[in-house]
N, C-alpha and C positions, 0 to 999 in steps of 0.2 A: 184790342189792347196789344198794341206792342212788346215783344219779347225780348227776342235779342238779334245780332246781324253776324253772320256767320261766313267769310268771301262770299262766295255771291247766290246766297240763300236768305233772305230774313224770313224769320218765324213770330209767327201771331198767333194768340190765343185768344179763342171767340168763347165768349158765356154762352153756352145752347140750355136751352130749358128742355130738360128730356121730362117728356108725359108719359106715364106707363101706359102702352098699347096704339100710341102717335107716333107714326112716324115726323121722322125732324127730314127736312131737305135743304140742303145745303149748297149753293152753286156758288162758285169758283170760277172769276176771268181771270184769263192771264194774255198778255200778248207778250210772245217770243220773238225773236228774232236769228236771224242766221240758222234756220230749220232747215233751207233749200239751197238745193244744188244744180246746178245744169245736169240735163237728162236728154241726151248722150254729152259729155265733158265735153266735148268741140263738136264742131259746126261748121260746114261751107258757108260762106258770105251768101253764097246763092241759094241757102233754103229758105224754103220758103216760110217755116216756123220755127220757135226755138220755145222748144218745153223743159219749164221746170220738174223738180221732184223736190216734195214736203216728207219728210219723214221724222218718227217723231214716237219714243215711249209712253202707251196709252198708260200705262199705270203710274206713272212722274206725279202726277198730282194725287197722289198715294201715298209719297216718299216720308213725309213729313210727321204722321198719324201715330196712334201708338198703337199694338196689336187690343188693347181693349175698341179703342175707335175702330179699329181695322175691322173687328168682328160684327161691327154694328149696322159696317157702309151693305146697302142690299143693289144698288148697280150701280156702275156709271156711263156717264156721257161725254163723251169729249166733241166736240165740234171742230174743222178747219173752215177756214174761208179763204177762200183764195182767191186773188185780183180778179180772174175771168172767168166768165161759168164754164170753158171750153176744155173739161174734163178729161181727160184720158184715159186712166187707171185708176181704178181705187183697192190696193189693197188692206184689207184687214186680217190681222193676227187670230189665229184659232180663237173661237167663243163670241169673236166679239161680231156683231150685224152694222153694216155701211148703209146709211140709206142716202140717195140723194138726188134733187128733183133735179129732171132734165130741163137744162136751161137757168139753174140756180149756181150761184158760187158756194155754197154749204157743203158741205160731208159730213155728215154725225156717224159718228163710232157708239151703238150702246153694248152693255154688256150686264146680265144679272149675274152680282157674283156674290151671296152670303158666303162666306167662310171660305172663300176661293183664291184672294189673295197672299203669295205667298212673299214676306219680305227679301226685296231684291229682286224677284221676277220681274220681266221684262215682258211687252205685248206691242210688237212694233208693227206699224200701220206707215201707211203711205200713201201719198197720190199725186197722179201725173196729171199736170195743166198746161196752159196756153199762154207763154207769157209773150204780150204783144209788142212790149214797149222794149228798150235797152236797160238793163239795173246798174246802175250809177249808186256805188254803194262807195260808205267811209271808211279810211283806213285807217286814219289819221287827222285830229282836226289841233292846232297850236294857236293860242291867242296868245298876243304879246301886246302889251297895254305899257302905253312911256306918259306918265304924266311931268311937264316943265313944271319946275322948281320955281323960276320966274316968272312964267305969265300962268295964264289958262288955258294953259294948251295941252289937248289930250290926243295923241296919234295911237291908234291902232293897227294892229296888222293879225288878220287870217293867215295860215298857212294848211289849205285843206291839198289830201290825197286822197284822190278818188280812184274806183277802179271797177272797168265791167266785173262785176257776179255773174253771169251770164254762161254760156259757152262760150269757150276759146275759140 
């Protein structure tokens, strides 16, 4: 059920049937965007790789809960995927365990935490990858639509700005 839209958060409210001495398990996708940065910020034309870095507050999907919920959550898991399995670094923030198969695009973050969340804390995680390709990201996208008054005539025009995300 829909809640309310608050800039750029909206909040839902899910009916959970709590069974005394059952646990409830709850999983939450989200896809973000704008997480990664070039790692190192520039780049010789002549390297031969250019890796990103993901980072990213493991308790964010926390934010929203109220501290009776809060006391109820007993771990989480956060997962990244990232475009190529060709991994670099995985750090993870105290408590929490990185597991991740060699040759796989996944990273799981778990973490057992009864009564460990503290509102506002923060648990920052990261990892380094292979990105192969150029990122051709949006900066700007403008559609202008002229519909004739006289005939049936409908002209459009794009106006897109693109820009490497990449290293400089």
């Amino acid at each position: 059920m829909f809640l309310s839209h608050c800039s750029d958060i909206t909040y839902y409210s899910l009916p959970i049937e709590d069974t005394p001495g059952k646990p409830v398990k709850l999983a939450l996708t989200s896809v973000t965007s704008h997480q990664t940065t070039p790692h190192p910020p520039t780049l010789a034309q002549t390297a031969a790789q250019m890796t990103m870095r993901w980072e990213a507050d493991l308790f964010a999907p926390l934010a929203g809960l109220s501290q009776q919920d809060l006391d109820r959550v007993q771990d989480l898991v956060v997962t990244f995927k990232a475009p190529s399995p060709r991994i670099g670094e995985i750090n993870a923030p105290d408590g929490f365990d990185a597991a991740h198969t060699k040759g796989g695009t996944l990273v799981t973050f778990t973490k057992f935490i009864p009564g460990e969340y503290v509102m506002g804390k923060q648990a920052i995680a990261s990892v380094v990858y292979v990105q192969h390709e150029a990122l051709a990201a949006l900066r700007k996208l403008d559609r202008v639509v002229e519909v004739s008054h006289w005939g049936s005539n409908v002209a459009v025009q794009d106006n897109v700005q693109l820009y490497n995300a990449g290293p400089a």
